[in-house]
PAZAPA-4460 file (N, C-alpha, C; in steps of 0.05 Angstrom, whole numbers, plus 32768, in hexadecimal, padded with zeros to 4 digits):
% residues 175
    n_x    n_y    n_z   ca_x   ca_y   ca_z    c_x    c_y    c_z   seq   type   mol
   7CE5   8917   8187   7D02   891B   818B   7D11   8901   818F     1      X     A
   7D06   88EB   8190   7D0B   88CD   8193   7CFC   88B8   8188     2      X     A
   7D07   88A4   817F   7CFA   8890   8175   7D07   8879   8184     3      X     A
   7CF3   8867   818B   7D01   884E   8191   7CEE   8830   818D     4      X     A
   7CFF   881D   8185   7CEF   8807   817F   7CFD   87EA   8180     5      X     A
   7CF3   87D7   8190   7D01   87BF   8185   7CEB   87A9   8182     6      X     A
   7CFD   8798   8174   7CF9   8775   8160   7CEE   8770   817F     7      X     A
   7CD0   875E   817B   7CC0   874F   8184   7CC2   8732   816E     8      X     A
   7CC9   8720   8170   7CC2   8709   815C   7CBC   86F0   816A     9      X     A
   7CA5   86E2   8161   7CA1   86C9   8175   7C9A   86CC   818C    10      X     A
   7C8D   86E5   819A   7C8D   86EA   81B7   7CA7   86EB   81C2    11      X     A
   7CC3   86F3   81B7   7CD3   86F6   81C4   7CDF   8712   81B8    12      X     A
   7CEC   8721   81CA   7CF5   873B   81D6   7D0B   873C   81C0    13      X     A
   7D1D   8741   81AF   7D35   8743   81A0   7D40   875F   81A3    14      X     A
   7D4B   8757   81C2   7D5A   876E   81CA   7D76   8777   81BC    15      X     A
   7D78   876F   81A6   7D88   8774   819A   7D8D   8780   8181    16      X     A
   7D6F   8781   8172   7D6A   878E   816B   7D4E   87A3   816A    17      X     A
   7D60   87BF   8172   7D5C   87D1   8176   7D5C   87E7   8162    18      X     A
   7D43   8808   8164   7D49   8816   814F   7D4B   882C   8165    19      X     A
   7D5B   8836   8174   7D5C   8849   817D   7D6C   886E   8178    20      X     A
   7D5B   8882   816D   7D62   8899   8163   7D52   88A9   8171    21      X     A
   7D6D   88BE   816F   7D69   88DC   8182   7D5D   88E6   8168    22      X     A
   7D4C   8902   8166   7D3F   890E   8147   7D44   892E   8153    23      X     A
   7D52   893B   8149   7D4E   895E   8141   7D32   8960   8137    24      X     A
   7D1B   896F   8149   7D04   897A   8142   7D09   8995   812C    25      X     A
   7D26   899A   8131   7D2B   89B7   8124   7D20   89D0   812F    26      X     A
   7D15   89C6   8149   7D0C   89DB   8155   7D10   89DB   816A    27      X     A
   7D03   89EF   8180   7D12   89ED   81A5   7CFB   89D6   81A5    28      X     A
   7D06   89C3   81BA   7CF5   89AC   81C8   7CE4   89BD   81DB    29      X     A
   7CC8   89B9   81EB   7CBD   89C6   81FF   7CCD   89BE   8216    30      X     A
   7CD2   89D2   8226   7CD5   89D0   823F   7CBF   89AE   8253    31      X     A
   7CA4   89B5   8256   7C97   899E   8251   7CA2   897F   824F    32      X     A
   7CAB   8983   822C   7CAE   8969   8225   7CC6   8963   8230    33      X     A
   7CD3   8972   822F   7CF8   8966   823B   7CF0   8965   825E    34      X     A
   7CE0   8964   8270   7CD6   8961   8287   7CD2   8945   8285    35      X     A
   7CBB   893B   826E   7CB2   8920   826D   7CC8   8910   826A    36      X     A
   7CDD   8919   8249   7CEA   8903   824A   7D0A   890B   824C    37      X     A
   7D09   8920   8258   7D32   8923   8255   7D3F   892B   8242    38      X     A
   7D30   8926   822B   7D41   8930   821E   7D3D   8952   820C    39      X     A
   7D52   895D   8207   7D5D   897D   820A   7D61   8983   81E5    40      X     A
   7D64   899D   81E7   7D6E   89A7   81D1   7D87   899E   81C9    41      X     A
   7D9C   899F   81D7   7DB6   899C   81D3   7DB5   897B   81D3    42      X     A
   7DAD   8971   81DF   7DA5   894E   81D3   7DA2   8945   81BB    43      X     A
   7D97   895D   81AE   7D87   894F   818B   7D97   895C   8180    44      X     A
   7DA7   8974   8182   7DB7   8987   8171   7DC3   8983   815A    45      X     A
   7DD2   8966   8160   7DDD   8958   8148   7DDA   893F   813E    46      X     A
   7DB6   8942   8149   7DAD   8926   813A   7D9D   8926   8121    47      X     A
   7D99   891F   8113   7D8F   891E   80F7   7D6E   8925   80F3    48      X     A
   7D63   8938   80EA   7D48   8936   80E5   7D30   8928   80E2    49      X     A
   7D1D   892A   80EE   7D08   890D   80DE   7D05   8901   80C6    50      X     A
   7D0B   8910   80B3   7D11   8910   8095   7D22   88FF   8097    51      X     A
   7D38   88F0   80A4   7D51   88E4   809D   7D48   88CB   80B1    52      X     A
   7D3D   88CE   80C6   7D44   88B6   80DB   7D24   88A7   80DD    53      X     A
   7D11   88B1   80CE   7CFA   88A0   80C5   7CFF   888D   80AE    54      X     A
   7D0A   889B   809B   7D0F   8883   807E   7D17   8868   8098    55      X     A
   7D2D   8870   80A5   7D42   885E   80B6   7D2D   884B   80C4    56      X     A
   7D1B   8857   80D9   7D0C   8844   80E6   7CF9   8836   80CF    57      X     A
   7CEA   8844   80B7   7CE5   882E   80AD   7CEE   8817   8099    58      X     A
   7D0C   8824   8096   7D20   8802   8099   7D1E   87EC   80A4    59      X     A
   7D1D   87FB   80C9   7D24   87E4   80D8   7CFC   87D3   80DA    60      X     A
   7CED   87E6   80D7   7CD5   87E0   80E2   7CC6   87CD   80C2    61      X     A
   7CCE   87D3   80AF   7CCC   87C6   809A   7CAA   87C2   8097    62      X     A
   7C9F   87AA   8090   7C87   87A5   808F   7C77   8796   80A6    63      X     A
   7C86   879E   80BA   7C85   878C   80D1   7C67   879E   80D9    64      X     A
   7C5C   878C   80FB   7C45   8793   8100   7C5A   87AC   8117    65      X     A
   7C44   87C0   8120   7C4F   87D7   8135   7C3D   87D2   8145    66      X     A
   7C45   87CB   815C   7C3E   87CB   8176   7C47   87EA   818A    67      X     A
   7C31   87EE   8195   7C3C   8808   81A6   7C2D   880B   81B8    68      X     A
   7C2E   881A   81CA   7C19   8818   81E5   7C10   883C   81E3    69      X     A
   7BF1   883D   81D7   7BE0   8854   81D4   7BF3   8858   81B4    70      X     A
   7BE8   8841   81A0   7BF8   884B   8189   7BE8   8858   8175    71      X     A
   7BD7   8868   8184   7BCE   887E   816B   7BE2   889C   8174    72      X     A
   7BEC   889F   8188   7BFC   88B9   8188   7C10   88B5   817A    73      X     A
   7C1F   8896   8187   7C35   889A   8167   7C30   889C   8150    74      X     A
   7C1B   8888   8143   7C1D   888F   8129   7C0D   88A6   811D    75      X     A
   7C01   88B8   812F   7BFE   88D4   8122   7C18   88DD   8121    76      X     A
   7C2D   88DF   812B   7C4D   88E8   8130   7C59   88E0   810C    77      X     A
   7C50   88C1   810A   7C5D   88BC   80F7   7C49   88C4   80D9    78      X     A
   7C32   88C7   80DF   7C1E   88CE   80C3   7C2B   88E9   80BE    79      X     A
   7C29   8901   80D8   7C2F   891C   80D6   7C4F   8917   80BD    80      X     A
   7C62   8906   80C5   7C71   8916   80BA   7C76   88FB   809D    81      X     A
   7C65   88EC   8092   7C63   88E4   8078   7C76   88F3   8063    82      X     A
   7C61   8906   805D   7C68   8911   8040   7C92   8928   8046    83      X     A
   7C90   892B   805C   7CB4   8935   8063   7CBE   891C   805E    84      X     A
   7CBD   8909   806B   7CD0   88F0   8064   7CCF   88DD   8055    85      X     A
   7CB8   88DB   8045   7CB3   88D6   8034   7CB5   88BB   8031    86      X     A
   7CA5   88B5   8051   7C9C   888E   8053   7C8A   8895   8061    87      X     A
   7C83   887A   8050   7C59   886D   8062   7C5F   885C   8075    88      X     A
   7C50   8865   8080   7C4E   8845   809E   7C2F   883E   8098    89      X     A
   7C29   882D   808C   7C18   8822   8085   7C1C   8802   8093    90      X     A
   7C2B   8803   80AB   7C31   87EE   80B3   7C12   87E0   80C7    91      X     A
   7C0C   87D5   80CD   7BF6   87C9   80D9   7BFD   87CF   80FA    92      X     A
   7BF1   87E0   8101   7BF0   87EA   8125   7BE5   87D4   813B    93      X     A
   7BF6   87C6   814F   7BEA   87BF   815F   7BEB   87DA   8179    94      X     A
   7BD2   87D7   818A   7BDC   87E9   81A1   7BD7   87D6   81BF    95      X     A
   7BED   87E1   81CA   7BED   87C9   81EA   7BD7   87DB   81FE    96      X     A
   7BC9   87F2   81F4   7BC5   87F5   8204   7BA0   87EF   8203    97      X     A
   7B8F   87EC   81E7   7B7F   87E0   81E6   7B85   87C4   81E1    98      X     A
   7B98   87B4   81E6   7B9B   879B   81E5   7B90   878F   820E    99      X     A
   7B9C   87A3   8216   7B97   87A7   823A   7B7A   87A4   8236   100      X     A
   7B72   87BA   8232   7B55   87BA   8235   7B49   87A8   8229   101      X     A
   7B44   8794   8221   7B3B   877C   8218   7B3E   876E   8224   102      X     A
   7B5E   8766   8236   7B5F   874F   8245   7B52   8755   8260   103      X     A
   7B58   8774   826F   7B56   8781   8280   7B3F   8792   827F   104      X     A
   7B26   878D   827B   7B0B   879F   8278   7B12   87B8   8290   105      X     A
   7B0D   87AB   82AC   7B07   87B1   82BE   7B24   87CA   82C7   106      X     A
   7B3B   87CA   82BB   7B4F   87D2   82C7   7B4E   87F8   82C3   107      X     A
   7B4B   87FA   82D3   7B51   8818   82D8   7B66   882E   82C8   108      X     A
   7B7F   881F   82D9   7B95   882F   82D3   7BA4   8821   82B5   109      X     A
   7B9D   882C   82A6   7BB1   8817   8286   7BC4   8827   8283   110      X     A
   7BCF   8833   8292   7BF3   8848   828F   7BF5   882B   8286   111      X     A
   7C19   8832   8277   7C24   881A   826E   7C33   8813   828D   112      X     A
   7C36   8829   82A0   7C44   881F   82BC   7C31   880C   82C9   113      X     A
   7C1A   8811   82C4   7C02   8800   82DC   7C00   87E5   82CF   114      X     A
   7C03   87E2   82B2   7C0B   87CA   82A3   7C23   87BB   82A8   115      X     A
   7C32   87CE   82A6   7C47   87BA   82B0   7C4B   87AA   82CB   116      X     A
   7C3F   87BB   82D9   7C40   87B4   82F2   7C29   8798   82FC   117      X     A
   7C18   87A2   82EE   7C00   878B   82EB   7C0B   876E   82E3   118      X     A
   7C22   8771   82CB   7C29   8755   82C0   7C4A   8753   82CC   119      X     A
   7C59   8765   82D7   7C68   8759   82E5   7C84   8760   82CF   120      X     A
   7C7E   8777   82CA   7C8F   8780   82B2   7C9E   8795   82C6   121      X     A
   7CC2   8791   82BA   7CD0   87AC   82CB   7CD5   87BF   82BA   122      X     A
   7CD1   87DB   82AF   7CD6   87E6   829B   7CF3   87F4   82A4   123      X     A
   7D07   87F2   829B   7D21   8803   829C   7D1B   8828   827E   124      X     A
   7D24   883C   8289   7D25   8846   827A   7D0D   885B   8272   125      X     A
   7CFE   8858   828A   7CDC   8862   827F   7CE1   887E   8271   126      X     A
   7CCC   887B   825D   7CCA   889C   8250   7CE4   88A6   8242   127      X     A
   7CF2   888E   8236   7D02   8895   8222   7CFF   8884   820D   128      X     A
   7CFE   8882   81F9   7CF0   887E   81DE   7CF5   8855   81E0   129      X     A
   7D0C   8854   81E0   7D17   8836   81E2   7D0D   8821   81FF   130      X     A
   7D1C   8836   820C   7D04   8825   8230   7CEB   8825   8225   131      X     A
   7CDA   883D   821F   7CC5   8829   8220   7CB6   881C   820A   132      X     A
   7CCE   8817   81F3   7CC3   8807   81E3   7CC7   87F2   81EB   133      X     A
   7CDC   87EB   81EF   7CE2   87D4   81FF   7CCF   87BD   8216   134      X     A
   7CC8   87D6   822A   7CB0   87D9   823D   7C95   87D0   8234   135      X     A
   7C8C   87D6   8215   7C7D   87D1   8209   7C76   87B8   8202   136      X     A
   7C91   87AE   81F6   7C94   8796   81EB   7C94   878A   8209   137      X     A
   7C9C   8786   821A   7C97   8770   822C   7C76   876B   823C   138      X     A
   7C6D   8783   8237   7C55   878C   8243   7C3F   877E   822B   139      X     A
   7C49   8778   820E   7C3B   876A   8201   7C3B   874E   8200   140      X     A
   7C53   874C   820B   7C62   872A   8209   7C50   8721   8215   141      X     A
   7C50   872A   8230   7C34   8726   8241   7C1D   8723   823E   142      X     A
   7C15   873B   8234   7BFD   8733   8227   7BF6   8720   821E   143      X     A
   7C0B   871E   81FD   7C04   86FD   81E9   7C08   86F0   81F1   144      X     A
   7C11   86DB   820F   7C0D   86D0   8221   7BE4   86CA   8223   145      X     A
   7BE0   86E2   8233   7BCC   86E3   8242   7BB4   86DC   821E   146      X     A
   7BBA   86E6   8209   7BB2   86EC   81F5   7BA8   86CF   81E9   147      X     A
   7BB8   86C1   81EB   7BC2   86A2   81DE   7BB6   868D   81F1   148      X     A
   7BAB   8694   8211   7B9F   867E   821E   7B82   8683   8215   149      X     A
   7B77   869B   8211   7B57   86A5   8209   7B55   8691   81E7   150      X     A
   7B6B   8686   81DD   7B6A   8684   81C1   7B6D   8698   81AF   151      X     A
   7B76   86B4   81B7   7B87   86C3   819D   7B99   86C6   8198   152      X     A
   7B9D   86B6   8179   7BBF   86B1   817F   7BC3   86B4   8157   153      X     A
   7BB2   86CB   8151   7BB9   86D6   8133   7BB3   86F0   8137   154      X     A
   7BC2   86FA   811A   7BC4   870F   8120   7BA9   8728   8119   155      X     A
   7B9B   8719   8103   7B78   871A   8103   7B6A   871F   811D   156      X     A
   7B76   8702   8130   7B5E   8703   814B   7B71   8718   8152   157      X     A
   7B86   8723   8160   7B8E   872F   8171   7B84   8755   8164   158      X     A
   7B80   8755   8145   7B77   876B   8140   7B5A   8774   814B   159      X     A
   7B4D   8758   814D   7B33   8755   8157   7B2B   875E   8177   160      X     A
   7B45   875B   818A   7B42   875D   819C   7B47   877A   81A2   161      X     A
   7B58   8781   8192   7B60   87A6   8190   7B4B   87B1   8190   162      X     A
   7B43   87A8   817C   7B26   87C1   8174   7B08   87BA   818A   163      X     A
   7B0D   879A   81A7   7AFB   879F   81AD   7B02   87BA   81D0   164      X     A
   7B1B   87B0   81C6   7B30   87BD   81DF   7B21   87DA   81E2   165      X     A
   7B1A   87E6   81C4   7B16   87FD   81BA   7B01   8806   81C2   166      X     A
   7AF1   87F3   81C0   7AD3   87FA   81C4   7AD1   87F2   81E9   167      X     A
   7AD6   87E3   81EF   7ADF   87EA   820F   7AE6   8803   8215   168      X     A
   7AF7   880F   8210   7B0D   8824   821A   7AED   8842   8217   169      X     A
   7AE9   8836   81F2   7AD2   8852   81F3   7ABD   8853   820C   170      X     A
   7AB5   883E   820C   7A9D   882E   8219   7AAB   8845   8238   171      X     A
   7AB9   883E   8245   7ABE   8843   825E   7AC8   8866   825F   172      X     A
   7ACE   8872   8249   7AD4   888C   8246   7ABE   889C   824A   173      X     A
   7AA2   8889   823D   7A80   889C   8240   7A7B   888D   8262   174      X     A
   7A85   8888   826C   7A6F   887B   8283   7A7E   8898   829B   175      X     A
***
């Protein structure tokens, strides 16, 4: 029912540009989900379909890399509705949240709140598509900080570090 995303470039935040859209599911929202994030039926009523406001984000998102924190739920969101809107995100996925687990073996809590809080991040806005993309991006800034003193500072090694993030994360799911 929302999309939100902004320009990371150079390790800096480009709060200015922003892709933020309300989406008509075309259906009732759950009770549930409008709990999580606020937003209602009468919210999306007269906002444009996924069909119309995906082409749009992959305008703004172009061939850029996607960063997201747990970004396999989004981009099942965005595979599911491919062939309706009739764009690929074949864009290259980073996720902040096996990026954590790589730097952070040991850390328990990987909410993106216990992260933030860990690096000293204030999130405005939580649980609405734009806060916490936003939230994201600073929660990574951080990271490629922390990323860049270990010596990963491409986008090869930092893929490298995802996938060992990965195998951490499984690793501690069987124990």
């Amino acid at each position: 029912v929302s999309i939100g995303a902004v320009r990371v470039v150079n390790g800096r935040i480009l709060t200015g540009e922003t892709f933020a859209r309300l989406v008509n599911p075309k259906r009732p929202i759950p009770k549930e989900s409008t709990r999580f994030h606020g937003i209602t039926d009468s919210m999306v009523e007269s906002s444009p379909p996924v069909e119309i406001v995906l082409p749009q984000f992959k305008t703004f998102v172009a061939d850029s890399v996607l960063v997201a924190f747990n970004a396999a739920f989004d981009l099942k969101f965005l595979k599911l509705k491919e062939d309706v809107s009739g764009v690929r995100f074949d864009n290259v996925p980073l996720d902040v949240l096996l990026i954590a687990a790589f730097l952070f073996p040991d850390l328990e809590d990987v909410s993106l709140d216990a992260l933030a809080a860990r690096l000293g991040v204030e999130i405005s806005g939580r649980h609405s598509a734009l806060g916490d993309a936003i939230g994201t991006a600073a929660v990574f800034v951080r990271l490629l900080e922390r990323l860049e003193a270990r010596g990963i500072d491409t986008l090869e090694a930092l893929l490298e570090a995802s996938k060992m993030g990965y195998q951490i994360r499984a690793r501690a799911a069987r124990l």
